[in-house]
N, C-alpha and C positions, 0 to 999 in steps of 0.2 A: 586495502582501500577499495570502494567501488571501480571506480578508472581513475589511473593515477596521473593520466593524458590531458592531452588536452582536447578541444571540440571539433569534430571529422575526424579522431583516431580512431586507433583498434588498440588495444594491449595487451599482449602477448607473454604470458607466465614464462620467467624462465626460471633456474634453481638460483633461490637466493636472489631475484632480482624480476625486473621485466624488460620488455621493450616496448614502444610506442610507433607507429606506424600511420602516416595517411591512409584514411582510406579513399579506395579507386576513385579515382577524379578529383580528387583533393592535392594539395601541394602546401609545404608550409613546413614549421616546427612543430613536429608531432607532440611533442611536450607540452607546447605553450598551447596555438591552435592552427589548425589547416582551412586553407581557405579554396573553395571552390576555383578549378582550373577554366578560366574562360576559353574553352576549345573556340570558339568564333574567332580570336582575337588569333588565337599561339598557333592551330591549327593553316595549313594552308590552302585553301579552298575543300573544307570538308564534305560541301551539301555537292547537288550536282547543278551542271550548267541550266541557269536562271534561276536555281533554288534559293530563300533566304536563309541565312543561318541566324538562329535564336539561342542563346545561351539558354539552360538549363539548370540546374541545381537536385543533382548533379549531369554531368552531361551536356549533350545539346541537341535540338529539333531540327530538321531541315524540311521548311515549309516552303509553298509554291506559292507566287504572287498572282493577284486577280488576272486571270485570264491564261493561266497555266495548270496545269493537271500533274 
């Protein structure tokens, strides 16, 4: 089959068989589908002092608020 996974996997040829994997930033049943890891939410103060944290897909940005550089 093309990917025998599910959507954010990887699949992985093994003998006689595969495996399925998240890929990086993902989380989930790799079979079924993986769903983007909201680092903003799981993460514990990722950006730095005064920074916003923006989820990304995948990933996340750490942006400065008006009047910060």
């Amino acid at each position: 089959r093309t990917n025998p996974c599910g959507e954010n996997s990887v699949c992985k040829d093994t003998v006689g068989s595969f495996v399925c994997t998240c890929k990086e930033d993902f989380t989930g049943d790799p079979y079924k589908a993986c769903t983007d890891i909201d680092e903003c939410a799981t993460l514990e103060k990722p950006c730095g002092e005064h920074a916003i944290c923006e989820n990304a897909v995948p990933g996340y940005n750490c942006l400065c608020p008006q009047g910060y550089q």
